[in-house]
N, C-alpha and C positions, 0 to 999 in steps of 0.2 A: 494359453489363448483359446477362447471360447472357437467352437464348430458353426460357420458360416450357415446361416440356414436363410430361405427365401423371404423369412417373418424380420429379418434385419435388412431389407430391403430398404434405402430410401426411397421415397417420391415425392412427386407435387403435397401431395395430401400429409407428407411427414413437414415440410416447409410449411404449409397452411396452417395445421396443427400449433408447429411450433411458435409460430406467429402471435397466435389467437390466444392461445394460453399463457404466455407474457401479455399480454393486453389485459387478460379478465382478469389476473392476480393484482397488477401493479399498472394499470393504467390510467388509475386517479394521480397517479405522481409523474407520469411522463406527459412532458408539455406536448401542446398542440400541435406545434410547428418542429416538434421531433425528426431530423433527418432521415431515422428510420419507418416511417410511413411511406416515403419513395423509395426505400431501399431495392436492391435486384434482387432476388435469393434465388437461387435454382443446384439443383444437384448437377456433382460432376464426380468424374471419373479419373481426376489426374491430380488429386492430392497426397502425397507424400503416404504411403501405406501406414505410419506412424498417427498422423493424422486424421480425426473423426471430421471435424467441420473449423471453420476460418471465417472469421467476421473482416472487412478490409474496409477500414474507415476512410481511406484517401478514395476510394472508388466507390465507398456505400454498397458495399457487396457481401452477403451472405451466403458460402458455399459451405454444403454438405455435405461430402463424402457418399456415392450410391452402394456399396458396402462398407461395413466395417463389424472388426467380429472381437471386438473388446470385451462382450458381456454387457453390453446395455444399449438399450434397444433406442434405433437414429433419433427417437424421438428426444430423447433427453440432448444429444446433440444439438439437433436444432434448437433447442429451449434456451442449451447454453450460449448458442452464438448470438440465437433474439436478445440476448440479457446482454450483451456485448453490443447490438446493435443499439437499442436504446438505451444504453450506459449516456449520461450527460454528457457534453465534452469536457466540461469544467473536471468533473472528477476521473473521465479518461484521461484527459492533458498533465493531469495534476501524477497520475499512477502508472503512466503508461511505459517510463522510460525501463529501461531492460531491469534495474534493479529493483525496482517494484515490482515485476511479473509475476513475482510469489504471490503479491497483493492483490492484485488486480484478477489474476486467474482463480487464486484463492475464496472470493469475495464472489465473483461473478459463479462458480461453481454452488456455492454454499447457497446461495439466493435461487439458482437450481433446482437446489433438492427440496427446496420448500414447495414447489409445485408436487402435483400429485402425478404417481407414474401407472396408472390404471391398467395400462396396454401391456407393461412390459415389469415385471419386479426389479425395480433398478439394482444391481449387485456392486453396492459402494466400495467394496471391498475392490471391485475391477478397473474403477473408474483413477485414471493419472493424478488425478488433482488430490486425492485421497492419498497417494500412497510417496508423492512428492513430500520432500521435508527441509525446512530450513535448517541452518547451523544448529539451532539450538533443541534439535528432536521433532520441532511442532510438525504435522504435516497443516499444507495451504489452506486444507479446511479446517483444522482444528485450529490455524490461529484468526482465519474469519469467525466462525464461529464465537471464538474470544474477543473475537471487535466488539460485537454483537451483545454480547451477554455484560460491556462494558457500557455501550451508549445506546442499545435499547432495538426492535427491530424496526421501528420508526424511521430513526435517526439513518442507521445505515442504507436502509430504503429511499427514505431524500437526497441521502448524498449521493447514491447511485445514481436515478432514475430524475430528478428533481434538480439535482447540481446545489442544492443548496447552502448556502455559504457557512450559516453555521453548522449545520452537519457534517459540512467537509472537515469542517475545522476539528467537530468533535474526533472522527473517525480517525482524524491522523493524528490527533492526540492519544486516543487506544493503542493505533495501531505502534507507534512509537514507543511503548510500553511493551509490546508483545513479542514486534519482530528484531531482527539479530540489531544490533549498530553498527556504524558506519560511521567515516569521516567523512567531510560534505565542505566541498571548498564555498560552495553557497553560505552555509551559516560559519563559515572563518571569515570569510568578506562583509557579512551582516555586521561582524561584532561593532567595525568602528562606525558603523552608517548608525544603528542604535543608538550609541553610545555619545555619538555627536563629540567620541574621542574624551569624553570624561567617563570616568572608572572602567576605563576599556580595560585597564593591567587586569582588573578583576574579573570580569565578564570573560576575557581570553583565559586568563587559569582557568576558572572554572570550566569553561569548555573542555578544557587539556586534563581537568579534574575528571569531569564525567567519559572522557575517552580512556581515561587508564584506568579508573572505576568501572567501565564494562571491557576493560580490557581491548580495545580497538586500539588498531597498529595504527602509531600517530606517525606522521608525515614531516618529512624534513624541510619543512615549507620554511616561507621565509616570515618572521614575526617580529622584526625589532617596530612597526608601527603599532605595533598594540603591547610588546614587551619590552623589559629591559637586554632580552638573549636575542641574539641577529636569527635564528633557527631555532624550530620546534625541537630538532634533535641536539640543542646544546643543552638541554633543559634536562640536567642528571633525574638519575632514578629516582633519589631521595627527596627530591625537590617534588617530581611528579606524581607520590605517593603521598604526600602532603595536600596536595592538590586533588588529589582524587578522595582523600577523609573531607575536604571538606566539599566538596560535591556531593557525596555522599550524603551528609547531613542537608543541605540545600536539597538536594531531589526529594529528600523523606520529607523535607516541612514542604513541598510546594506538588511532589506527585507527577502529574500527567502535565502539568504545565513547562514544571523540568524539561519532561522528554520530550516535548511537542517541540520547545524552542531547540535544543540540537539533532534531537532524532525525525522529525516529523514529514511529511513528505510536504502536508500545505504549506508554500513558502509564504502566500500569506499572513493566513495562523500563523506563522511559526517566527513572523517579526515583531506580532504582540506576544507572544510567550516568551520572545528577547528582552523585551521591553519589561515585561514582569519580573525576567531573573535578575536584569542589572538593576531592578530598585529592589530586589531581595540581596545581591551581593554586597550591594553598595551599606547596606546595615550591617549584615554580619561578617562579610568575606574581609579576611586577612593575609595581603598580600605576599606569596611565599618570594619572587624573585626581587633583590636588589639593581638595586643601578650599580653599574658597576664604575 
């Protein structure tokens, strides 16, 4: 831990700062009527010594820590909380829940460093968001970064700052590609709403294909409306290894549309990326469980 010194001071003028320089970088894309134009922002003295600064959306409150001695100077703090304060709601609402934190802190960092650090040589190497890492190795910034370099810097800048609907749609198609997987009782309840209950047996393997395909622990939920097995966990290993070769081949002919419809966070997006894989299974998929 870096040596507290008086030049890591915050004040009004590191808040002001911070303000103005998310305005002049990205404020052709933040709408007018932005909640964070009345936001409060003021330093304080009673945040968690862990803690550099805190965006509080339910209050519209920007607090920044009056020391902190992490190695980079308040100002990048504040920068990073303004990029949290005019984050859209669409794409906060959409990122915000605790499993997403990697994404959302990840994203909001990396759009950070894109401003310039004049005052202070930002030491990335110090900064949390950097040295945080997902299951799979990535650290937060390097799988923003990989959004980024997927759908463009445009793209992820709309769907931050913009809310824009296809942009969102893009990012979480990236981002579904990048970060770990998961099982999502949201897209097992999708399957038969899609499916309107026709080729639902196939659209359900294959979801059960692409969880044992990235290897996520499947759940002993209950499946006899979209199976012939009363439980996900009656469904042998042989059986789900069948189901995972051929997800496999479906994800490779269709890509990010694959992983948007079970991995994605936009549940939006991620009912037409449904709707796209059940008219891809419905042509090639070969349904592994019998009726019994």
């Amino acid at each position: 831990m870096g040596t507290l010194t008086l030049s890591q001071r915050a004040d009004a003028n590191t808040l002001s700062h911070g303000n103005s320089t998310v305005l002049s970088h990205f404020g052709q894309y933040i709408p007018g009527n932005s909640a964070c134009y009345k936001a409060k922002a003021e330093v304080v003295f009673d945040l968690p010594s862990n803690i550099a600064g805190q965006f509080y959306s339910d209050s519209n409150e920007v607090k920044v820590a009056a020391y902190h001695s992490f190695g980079s100077h308040p100002n990048h703090h504040a920068r990073h909380e303004f990029v949290h304060c005019y984050t859209h709601p669409d794409f906060m609402d959409k990122t915000k829940r605790t499993d997403n934190k990697a994404l959302l802190e990840g994203v909001t960092e990396h759009i950070t460093d894109k401003m310039p650090h004049a005052m202070w040589p930002l030491d990335r190497d110090a900064s949390a968001y950097h040295k945080f890492k997902l299951d799979n190795g990535k650290t937060w910034t390097q799988a923003a970064n990989e959004i980024e370099q997927k759908v463009g810097e445009e793209t992820l800048i709309k769907a931050v700052f913009s809310g824009d609907r296809k942009a969102i749609s893009d990012v979480s198609a990236a981002a579904a590609s990048i970060y770990p997987k998961a099982y999502s009782n949201q897209v097992w309840n999708s399957i038969g709403i899609v499916t309107a209950l026709r080729g639902t047996q196939e659209l359900a393997e294959c979801y059960v294909g692409a969880l044992e395909a990235n290897k996520v622990e499947i759940p002993n939920a209950y499946s006899k409306p979209y199976l012939p097995a009363a439980f996900l966990g009656d469904i042998s290993t042989e059986d789900r290894q069948k189901m995972a070769e051929q997800a496999k081949a479906c994800q490779e002919r269709m890509g990010d549309v694959f992983n948007a419809a079970f991995f994605g966070f936009d549940k939006d997006g991620q009912k037409d990326a449904l709707k796209a894989v059940r008219e891809e299974v419905k042509m090639y998929w070969q349904p592994v469980l019998k009726e019994q």
